[in-house]
PDBQT receptor file of N, H, CA, C and O in Angstrom, charges set to zero:
ATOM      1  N   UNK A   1       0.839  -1.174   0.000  1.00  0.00    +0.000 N 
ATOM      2  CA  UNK A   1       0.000   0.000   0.000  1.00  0.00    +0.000 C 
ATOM      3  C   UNK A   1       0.888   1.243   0.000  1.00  0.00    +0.000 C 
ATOM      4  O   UNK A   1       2.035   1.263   0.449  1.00  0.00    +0.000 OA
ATOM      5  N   UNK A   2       0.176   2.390  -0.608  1.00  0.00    +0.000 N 
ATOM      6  H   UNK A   2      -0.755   2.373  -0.973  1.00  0.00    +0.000 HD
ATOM      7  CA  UNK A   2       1.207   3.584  -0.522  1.00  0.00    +0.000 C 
ATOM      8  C   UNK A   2       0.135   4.619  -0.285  1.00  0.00    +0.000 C 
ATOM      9  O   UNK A   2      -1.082   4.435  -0.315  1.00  0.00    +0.000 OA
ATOM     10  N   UNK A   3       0.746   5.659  -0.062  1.00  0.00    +0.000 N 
ATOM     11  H   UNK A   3       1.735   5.808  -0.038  1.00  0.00    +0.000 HD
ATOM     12  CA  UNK A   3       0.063   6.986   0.213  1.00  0.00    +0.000 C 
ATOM     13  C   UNK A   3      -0.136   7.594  -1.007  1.00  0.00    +0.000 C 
ATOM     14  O   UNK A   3       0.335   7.064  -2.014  1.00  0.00    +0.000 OA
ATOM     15  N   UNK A   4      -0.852   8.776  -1.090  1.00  0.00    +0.000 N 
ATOM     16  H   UNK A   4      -1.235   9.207  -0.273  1.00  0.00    +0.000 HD
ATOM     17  CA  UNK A   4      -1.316   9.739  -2.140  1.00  0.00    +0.000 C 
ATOM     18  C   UNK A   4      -1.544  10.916  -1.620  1.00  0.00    +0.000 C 
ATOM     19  O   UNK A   4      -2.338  10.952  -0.680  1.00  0.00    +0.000 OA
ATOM     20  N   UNK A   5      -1.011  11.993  -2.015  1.00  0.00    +0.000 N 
ATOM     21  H   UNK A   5      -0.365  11.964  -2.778  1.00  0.00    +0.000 HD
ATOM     22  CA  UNK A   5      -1.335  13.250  -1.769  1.00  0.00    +0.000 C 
ATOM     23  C   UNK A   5      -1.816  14.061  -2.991  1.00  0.00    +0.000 C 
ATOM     24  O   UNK A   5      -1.317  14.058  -4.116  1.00  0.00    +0.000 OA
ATOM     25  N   UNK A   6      -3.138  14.921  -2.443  1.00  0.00    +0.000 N 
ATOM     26  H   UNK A   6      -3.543  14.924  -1.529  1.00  0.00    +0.000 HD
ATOM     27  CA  UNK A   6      -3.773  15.661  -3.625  1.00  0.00    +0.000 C 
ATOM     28  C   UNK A   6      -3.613  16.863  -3.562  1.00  0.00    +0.000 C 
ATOM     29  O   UNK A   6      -4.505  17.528  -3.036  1.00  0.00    +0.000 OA
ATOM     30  N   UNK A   7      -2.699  17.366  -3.961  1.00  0.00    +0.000 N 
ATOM     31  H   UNK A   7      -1.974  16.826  -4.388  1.00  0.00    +0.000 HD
ATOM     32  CA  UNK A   7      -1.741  18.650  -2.884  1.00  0.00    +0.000 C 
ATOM     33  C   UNK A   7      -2.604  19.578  -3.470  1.00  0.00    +0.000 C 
ATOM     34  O   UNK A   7      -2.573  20.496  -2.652  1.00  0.00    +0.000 OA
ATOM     35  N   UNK A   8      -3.331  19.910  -4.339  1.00  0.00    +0.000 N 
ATOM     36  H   UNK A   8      -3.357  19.163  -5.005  1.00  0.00    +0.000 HD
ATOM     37  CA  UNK A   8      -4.357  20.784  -5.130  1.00  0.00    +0.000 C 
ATOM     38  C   UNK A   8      -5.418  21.121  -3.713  1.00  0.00    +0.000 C 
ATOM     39  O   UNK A   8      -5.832  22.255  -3.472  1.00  0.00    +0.000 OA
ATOM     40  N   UNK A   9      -5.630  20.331  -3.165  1.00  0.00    +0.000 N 
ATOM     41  H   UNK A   9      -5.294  19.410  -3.362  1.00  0.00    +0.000 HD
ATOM     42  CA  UNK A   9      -6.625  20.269  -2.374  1.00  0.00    +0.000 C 
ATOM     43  C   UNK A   9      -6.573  20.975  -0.646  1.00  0.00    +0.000 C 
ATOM     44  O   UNK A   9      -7.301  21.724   0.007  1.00  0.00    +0.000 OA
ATOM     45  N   UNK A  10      -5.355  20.285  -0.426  1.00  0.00    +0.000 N 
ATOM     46  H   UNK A  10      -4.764  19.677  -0.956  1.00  0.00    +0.000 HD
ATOM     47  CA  UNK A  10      -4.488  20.778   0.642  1.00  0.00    +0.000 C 
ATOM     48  C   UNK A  10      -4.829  22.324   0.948  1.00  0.00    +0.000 C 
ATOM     49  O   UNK A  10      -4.561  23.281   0.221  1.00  0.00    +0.000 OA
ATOM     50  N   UNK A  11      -5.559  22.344   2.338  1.00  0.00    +0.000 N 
ATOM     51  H   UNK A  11      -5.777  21.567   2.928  1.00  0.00    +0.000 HD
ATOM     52  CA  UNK A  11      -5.356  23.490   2.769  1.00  0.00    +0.000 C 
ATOM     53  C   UNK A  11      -4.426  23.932   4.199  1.00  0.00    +0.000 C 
ATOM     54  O   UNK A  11      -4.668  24.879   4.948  1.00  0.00    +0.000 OA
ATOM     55  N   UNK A  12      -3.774  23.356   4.265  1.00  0.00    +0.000 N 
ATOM     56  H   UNK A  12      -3.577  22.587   3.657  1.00  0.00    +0.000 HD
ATOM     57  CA  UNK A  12      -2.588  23.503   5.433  1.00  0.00    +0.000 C 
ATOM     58  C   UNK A  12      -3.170  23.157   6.807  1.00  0.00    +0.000 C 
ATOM     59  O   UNK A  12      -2.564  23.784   7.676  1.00  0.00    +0.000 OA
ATOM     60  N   UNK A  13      -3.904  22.564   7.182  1.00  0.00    +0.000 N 
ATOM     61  H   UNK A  13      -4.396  22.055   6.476  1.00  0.00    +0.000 HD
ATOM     62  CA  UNK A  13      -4.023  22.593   8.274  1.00  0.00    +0.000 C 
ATOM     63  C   UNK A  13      -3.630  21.589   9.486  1.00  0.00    +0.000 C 
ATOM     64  O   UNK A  13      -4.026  21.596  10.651  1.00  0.00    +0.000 OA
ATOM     65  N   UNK A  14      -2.573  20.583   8.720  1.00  0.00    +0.000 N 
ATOM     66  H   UNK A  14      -2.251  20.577   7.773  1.00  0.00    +0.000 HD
ATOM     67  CA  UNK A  14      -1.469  20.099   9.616  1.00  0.00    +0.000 C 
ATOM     68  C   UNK A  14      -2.001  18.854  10.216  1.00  0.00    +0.000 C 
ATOM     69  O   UNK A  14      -1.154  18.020  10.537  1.00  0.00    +0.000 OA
ATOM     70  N   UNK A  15      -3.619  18.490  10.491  1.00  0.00    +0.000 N 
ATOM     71  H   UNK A  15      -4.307  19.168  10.231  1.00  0.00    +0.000 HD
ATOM     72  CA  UNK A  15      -3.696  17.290  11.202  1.00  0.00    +0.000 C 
ATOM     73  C   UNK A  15      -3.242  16.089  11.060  1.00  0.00    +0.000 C 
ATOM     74  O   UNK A  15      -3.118  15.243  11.945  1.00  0.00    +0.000 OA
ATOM     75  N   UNK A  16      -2.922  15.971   9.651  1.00  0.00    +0.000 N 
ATOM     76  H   UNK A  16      -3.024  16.658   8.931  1.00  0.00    +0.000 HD
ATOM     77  CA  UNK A  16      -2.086  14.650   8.956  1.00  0.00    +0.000 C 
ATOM     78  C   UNK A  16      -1.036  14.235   9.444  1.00  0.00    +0.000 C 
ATOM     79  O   UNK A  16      -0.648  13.074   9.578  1.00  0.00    +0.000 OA
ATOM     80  N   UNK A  17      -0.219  15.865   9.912  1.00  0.00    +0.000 N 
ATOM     81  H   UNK A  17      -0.534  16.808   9.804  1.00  0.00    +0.000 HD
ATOM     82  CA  UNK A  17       1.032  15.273  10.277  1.00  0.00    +0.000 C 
ATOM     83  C   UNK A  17       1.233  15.455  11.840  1.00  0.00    +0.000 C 
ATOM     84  O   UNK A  17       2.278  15.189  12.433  1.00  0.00    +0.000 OA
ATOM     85  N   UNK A  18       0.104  15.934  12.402  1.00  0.00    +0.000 N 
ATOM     86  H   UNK A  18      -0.745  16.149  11.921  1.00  0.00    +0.000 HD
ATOM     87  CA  UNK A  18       0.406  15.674  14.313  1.00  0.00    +0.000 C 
ATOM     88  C   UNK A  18      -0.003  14.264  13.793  1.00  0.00    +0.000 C 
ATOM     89  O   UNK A  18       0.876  13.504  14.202  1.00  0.00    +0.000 OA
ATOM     90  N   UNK A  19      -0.845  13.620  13.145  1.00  0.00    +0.000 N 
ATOM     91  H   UNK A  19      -1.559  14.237  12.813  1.00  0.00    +0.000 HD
ATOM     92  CA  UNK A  19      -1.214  12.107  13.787  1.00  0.00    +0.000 C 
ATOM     93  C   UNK A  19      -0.409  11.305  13.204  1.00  0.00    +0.000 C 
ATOM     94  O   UNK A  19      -0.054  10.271  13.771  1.00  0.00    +0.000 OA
ATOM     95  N   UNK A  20       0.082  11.681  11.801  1.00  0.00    +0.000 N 
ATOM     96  H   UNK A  20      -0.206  12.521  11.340  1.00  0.00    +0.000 HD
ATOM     97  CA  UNK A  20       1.221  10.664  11.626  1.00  0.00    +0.000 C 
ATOM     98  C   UNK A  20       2.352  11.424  10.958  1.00  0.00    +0.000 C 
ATOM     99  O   UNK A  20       2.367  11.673   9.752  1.00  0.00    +0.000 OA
ATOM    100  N   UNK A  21       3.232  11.751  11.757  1.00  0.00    +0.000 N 
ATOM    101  H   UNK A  21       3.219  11.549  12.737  1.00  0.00    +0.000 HD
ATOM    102  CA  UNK A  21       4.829  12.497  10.890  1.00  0.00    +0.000 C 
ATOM    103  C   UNK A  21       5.682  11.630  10.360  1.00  0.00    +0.000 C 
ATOM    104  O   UNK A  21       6.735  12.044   9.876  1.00  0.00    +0.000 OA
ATOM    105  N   UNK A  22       5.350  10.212  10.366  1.00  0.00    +0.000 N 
ATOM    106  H   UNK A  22       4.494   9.875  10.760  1.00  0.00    +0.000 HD
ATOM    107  CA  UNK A  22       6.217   9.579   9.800  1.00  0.00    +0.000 C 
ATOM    108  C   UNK A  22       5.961   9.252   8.475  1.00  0.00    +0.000 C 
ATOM    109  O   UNK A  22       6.834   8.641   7.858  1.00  0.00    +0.000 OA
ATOM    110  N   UNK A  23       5.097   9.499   8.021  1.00  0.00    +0.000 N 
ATOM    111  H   UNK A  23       4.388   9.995   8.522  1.00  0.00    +0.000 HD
ATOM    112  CA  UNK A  23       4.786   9.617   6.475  1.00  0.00    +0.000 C 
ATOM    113  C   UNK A  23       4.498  10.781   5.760  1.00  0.00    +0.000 C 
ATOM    114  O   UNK A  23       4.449  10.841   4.532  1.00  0.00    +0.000 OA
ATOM    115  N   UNK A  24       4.267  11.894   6.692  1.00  0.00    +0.000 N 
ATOM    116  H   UNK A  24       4.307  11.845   7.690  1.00  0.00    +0.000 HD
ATOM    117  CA  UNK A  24       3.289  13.005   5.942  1.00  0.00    +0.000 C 
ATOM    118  C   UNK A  24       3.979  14.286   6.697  1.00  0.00    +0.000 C 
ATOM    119  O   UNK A  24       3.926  14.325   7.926  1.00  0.00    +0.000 OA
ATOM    120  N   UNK A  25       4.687  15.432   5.896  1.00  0.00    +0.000 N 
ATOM    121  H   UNK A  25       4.730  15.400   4.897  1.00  0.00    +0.000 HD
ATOM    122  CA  UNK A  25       4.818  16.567   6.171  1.00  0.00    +0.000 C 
ATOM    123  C   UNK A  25       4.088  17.725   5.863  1.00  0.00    +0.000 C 
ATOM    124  O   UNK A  25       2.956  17.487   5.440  1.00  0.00    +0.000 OA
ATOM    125  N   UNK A  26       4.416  18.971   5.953  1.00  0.00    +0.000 N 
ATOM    126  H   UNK A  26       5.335  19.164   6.296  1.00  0.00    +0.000 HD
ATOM    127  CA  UNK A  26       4.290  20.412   5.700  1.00  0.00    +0.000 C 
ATOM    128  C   UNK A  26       5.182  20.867   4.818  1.00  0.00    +0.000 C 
ATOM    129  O   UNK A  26       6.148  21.231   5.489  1.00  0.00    +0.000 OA
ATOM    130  N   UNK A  27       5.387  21.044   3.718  1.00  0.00    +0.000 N 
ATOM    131  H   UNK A  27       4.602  20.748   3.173  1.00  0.00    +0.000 HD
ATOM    132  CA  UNK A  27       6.413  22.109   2.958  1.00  0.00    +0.000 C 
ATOM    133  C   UNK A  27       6.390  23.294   3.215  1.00  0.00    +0.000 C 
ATOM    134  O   UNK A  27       5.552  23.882   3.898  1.00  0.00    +0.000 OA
ATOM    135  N   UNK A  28       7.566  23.847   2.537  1.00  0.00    +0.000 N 
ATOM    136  H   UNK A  28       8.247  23.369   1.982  1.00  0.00    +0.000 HD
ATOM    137  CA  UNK A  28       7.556  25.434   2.865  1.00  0.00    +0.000 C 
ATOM    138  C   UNK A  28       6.416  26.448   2.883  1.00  0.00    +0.000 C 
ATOM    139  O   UNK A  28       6.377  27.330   3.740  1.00  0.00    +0.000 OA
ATOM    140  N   UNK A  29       5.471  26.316   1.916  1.00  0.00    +0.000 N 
ATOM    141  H   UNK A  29       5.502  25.599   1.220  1.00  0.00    +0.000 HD
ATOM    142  CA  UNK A  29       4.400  26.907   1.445  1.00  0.00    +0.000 C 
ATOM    143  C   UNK A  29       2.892  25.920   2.450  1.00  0.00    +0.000 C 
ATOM    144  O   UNK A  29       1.667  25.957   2.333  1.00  0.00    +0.000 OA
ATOM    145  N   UNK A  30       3.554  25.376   3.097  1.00  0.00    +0.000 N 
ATOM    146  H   UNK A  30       4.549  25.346   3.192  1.00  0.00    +0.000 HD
ATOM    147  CA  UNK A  30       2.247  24.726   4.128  1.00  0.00    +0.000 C 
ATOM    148  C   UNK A  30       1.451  23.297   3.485  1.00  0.00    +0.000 C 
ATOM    149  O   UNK A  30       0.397  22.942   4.012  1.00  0.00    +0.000 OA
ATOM    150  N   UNK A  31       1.937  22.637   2.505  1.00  0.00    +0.000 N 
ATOM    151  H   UNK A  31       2.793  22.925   2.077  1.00  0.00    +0.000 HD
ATOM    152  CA  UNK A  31       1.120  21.684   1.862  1.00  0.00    +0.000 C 
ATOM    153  C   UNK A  31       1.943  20.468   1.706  1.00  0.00    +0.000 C 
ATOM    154  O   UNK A  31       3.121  20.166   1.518  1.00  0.00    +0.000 OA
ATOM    155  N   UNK A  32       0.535  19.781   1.905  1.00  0.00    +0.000 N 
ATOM    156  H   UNK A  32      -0.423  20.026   2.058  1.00  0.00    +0.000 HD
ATOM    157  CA  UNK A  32       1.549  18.149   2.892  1.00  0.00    +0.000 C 
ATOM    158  C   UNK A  32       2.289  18.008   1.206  1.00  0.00    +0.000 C 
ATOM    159  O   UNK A  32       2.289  18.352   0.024  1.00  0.00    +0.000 OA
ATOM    160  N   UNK A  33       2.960  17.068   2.472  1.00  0.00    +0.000 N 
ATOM    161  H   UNK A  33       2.961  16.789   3.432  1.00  0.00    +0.000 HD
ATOM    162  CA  UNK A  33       4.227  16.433   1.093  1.00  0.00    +0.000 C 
ATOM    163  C   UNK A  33       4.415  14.933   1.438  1.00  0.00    +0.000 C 
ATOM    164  O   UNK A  33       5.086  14.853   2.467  1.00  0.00    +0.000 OA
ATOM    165  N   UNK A  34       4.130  13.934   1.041  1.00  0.00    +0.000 N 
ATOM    166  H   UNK A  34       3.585  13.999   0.205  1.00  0.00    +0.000 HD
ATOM    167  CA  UNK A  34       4.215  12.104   1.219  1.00  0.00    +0.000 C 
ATOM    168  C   UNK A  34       6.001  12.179   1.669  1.00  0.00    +0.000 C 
ATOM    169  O   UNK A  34       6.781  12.536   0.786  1.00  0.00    +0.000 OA
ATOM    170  N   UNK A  35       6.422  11.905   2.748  1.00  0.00    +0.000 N 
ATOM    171  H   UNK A  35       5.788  11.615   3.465  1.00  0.00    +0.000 HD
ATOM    172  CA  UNK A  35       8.217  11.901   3.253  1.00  0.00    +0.000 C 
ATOM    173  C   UNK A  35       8.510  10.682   3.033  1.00  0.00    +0.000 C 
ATOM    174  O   UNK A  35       9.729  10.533   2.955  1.00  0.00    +0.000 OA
ATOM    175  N   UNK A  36       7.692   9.369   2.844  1.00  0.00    +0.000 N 
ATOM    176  H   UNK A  36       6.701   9.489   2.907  1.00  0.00    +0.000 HD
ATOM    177  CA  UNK A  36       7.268   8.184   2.923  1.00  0.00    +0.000 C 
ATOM    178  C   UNK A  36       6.145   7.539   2.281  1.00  0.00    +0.000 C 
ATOM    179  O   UNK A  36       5.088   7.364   2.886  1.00  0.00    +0.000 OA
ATOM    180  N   UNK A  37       6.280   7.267   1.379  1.00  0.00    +0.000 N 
ATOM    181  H   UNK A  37       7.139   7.409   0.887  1.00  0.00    +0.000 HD
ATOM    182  CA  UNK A  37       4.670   6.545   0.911  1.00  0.00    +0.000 C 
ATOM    183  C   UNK A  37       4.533   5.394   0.799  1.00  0.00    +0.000 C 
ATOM    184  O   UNK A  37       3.400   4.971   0.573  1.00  0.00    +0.000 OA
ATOM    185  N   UNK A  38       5.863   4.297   0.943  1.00  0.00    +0.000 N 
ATOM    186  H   UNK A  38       6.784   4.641   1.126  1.00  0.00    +0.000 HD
ATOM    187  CA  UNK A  38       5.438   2.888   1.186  1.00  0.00    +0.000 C 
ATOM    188  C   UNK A  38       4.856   2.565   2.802  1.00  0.00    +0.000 C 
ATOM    189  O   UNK A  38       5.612   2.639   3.772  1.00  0.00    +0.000 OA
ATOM    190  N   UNK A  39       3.967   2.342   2.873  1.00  0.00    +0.000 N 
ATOM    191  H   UNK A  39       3.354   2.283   2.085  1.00  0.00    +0.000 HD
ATOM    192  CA  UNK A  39       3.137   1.375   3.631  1.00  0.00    +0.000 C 
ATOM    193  C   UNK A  39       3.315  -0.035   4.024  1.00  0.00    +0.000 C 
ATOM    194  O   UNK A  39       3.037  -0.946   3.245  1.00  0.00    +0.000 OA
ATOM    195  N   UNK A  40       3.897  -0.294   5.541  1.00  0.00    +0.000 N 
ATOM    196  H   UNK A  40       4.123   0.447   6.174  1.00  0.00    +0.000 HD
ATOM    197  CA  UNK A  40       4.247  -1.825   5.853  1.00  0.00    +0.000 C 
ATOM    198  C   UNK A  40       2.584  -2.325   6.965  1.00  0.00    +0.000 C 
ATOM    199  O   UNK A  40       1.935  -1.745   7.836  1.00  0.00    +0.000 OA
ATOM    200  N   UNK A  41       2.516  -3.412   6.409  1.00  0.00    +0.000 N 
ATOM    201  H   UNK A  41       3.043  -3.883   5.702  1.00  0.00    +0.000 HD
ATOM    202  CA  UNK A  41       1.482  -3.494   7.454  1.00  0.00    +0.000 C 
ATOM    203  C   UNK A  41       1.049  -3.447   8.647  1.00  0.00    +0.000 C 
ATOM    204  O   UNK A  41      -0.108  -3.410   9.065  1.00  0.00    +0.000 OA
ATOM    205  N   UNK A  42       1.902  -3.450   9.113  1.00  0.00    +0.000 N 
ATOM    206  H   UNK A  42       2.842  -3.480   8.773  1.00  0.00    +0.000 HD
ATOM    207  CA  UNK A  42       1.784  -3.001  10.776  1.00  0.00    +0.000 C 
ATOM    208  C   UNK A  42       1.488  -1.420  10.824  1.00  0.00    +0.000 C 
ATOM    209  O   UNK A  42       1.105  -0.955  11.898  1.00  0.00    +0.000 OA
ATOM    210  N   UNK A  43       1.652  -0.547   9.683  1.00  0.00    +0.000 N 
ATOM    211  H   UNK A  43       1.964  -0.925   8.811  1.00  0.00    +0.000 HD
ATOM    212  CA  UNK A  43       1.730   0.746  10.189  1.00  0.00    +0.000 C 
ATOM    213  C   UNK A  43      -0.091   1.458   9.326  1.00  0.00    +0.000 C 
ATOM    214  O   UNK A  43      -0.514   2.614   9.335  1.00  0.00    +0.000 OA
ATOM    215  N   UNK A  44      -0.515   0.619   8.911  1.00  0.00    +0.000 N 
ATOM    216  H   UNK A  44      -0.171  -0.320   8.904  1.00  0.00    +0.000 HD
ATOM    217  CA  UNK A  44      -1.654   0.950   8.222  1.00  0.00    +0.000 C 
ATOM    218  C   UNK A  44      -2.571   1.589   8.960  1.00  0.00    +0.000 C 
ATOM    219  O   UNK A  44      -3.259   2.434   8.387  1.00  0.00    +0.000 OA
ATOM    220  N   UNK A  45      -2.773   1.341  10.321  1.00  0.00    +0.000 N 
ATOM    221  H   UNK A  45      -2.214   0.654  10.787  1.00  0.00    +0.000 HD
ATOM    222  CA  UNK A  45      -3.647   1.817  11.275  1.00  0.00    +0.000 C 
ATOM    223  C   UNK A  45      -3.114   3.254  11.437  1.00  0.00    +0.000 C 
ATOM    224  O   UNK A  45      -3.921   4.048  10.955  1.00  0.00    +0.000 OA
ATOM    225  N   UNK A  46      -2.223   3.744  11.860  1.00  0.00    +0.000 N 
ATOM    226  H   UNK A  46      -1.567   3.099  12.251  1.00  0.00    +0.000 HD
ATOM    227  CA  UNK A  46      -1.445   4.832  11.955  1.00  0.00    +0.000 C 
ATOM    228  C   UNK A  46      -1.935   6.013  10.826  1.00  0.00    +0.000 C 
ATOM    229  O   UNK A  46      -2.510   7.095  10.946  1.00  0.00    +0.000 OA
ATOM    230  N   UNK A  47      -1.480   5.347   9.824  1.00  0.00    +0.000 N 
ATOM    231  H   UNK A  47      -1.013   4.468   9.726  1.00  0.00    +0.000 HD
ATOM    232  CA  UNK A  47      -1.644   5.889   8.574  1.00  0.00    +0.000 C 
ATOM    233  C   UNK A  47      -2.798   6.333   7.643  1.00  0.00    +0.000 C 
ATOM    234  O   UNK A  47      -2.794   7.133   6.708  1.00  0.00    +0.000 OA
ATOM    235  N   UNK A  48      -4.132   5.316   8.355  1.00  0.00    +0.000 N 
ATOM    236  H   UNK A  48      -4.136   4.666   9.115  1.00  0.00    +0.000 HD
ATOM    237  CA  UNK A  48      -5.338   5.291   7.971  1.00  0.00    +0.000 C 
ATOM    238  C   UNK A  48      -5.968   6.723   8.964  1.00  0.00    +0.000 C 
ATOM    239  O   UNK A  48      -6.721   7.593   8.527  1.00  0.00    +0.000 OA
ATOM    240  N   UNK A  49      -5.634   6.674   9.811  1.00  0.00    +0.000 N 
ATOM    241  H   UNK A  49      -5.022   5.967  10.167  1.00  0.00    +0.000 HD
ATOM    242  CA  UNK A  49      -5.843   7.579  10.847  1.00  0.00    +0.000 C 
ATOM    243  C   UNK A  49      -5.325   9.016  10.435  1.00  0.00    +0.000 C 
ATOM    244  O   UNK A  49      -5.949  10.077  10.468  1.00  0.00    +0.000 OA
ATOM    245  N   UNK A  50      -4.220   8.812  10.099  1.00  0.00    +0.000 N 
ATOM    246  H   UNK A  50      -3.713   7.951  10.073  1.00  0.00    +0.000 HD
ATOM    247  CA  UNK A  50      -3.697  10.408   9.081  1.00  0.00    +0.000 C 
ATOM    248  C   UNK A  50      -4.464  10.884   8.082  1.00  0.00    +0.000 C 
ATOM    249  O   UNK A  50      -4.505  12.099   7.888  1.00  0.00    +0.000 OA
ATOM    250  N   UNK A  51      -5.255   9.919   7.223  1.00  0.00    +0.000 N 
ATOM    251  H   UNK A  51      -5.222   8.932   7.381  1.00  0.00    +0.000 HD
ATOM    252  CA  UNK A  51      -5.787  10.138   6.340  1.00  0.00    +0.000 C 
ATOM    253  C   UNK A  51      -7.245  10.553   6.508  1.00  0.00    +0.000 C 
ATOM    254  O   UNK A  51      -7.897  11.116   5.629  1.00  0.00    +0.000 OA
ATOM    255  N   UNK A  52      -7.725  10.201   7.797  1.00  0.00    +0.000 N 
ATOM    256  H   UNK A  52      -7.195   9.743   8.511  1.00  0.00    +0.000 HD
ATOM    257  CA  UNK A  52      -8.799  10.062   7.999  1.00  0.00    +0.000 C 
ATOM    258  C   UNK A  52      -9.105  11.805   8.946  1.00  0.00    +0.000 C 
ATOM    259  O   UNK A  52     -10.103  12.496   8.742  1.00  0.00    +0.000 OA
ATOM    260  N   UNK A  53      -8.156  12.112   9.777  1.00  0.00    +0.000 N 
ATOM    261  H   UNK A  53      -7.346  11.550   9.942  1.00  0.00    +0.000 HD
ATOM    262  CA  UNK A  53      -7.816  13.653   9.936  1.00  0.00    +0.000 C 
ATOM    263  C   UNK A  53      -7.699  14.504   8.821  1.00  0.00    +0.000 C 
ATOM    264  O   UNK A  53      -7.806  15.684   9.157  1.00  0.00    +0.000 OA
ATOM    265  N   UNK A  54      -7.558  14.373   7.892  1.00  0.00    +0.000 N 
ATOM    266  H   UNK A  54      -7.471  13.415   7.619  1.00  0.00    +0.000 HD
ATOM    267  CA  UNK A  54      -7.647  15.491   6.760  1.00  0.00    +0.000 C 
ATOM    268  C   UNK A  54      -9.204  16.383   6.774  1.00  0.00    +0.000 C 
ATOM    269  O   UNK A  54     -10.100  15.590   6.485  1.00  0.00    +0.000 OA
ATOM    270  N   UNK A  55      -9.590  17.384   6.956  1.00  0.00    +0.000 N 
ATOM    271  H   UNK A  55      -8.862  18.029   7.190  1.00  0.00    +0.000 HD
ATOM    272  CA  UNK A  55     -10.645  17.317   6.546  1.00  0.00    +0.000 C 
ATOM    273  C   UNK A  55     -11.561  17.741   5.844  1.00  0.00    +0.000 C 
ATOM    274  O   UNK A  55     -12.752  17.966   6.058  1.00  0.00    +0.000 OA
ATOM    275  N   UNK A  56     -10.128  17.946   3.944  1.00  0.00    +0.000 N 
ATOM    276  H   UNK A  56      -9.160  17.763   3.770  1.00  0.00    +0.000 HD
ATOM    277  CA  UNK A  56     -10.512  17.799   3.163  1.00  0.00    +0.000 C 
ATOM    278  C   UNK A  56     -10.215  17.078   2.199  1.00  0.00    +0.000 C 
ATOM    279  O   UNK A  56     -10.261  17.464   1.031  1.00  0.00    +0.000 OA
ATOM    280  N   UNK A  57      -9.892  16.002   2.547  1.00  0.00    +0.000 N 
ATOM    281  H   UNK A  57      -9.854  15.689   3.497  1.00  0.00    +0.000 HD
ATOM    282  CA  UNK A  57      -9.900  14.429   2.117  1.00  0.00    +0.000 C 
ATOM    283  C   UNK A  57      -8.747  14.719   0.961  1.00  0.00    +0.000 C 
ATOM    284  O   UNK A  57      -9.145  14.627  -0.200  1.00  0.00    +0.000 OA
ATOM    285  N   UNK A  58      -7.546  15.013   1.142  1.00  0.00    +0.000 N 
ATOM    286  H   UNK A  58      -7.222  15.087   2.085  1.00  0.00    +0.000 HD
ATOM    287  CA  UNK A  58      -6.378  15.084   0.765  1.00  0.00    +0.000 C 
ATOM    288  C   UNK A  58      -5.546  14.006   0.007  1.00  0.00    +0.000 C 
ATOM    289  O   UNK A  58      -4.906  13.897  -1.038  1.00  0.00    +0.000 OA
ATOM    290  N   UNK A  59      -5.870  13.332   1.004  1.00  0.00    +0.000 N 
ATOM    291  H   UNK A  59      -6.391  13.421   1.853  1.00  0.00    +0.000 HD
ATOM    292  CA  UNK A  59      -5.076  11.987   1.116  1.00  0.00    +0.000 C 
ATOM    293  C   UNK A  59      -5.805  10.894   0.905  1.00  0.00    +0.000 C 
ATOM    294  O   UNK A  59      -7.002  10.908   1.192  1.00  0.00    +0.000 OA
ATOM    295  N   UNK A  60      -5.111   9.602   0.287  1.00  0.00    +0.000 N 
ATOM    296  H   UNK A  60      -4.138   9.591   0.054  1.00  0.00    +0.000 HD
ATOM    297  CA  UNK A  60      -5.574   8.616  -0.440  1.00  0.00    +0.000 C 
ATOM    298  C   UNK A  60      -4.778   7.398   0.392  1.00  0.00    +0.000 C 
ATOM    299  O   UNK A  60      -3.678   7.696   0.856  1.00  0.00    +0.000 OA
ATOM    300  N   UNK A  61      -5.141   6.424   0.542  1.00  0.00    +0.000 N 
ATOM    301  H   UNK A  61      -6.035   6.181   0.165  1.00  0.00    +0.000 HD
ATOM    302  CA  UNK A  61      -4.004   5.026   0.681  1.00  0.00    +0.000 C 
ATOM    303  C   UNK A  61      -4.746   4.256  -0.496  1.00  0.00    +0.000 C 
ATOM    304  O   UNK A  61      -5.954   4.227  -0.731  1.00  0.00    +0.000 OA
ATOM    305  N   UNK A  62      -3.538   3.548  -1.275  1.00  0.00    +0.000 N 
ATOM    306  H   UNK A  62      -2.557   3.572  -1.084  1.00  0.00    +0.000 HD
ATOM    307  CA  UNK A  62      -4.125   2.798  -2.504  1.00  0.00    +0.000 C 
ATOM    308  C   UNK A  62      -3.661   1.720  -2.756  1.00  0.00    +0.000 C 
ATOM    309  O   UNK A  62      -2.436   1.838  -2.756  1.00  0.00    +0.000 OA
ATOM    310  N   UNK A  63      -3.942   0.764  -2.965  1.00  0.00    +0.000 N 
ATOM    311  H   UNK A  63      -4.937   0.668  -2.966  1.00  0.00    +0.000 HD
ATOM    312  CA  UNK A  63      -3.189  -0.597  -3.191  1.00  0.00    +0.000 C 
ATOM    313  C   UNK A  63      -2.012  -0.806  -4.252  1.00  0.00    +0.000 C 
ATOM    314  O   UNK A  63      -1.953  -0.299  -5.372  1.00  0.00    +0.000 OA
ATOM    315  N   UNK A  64      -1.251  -1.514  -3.759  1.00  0.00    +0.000 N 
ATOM    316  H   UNK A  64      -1.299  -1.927  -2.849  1.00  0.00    +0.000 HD
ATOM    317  CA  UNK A  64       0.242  -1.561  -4.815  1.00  0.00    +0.000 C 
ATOM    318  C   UNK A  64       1.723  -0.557  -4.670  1.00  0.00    +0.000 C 
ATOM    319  O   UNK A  64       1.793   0.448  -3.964  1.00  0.00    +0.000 OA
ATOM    320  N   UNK A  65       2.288  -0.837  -5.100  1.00  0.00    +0.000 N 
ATOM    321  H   UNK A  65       2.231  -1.654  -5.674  1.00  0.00    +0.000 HD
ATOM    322  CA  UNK A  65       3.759   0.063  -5.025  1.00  0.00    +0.000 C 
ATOM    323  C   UNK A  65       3.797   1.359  -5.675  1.00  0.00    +0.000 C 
ATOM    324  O   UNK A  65       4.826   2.035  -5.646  1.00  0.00    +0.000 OA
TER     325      UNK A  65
């Protein structure tokens, strides 16, 4: 599984990355950036949870490499 960012969409408001910084930052200009987008299974919960804080649905997890 990997991450997706719809950076078009992105309005800075950071919850992605208090709940998970190990995949998901802030760039200079405030809009997440994937630091990490492979996905191990143990960390899916984590990660689902980042995605699920967006709350304007930013972010994607999608099946495959």
């Amino acid at each position: 599984m990997r991450i997706e960012a719809k950076r078009h969409l992105c309005q800075s408001y950071g919850n992605c990355v208090a709940v998970d910084p190990e995949h998901l930052d802030l760039d200079d200009e405030g809009l997440v950036v994937v630091t990490r987008d492979s996905v191990a299974d143990g960390e899916v919960a984590a990660v689902q949870a980042g995605i699920r804080s967006c709350p304007v649905n930013a972010l994607v997890l999608v099946d495959g490499e």
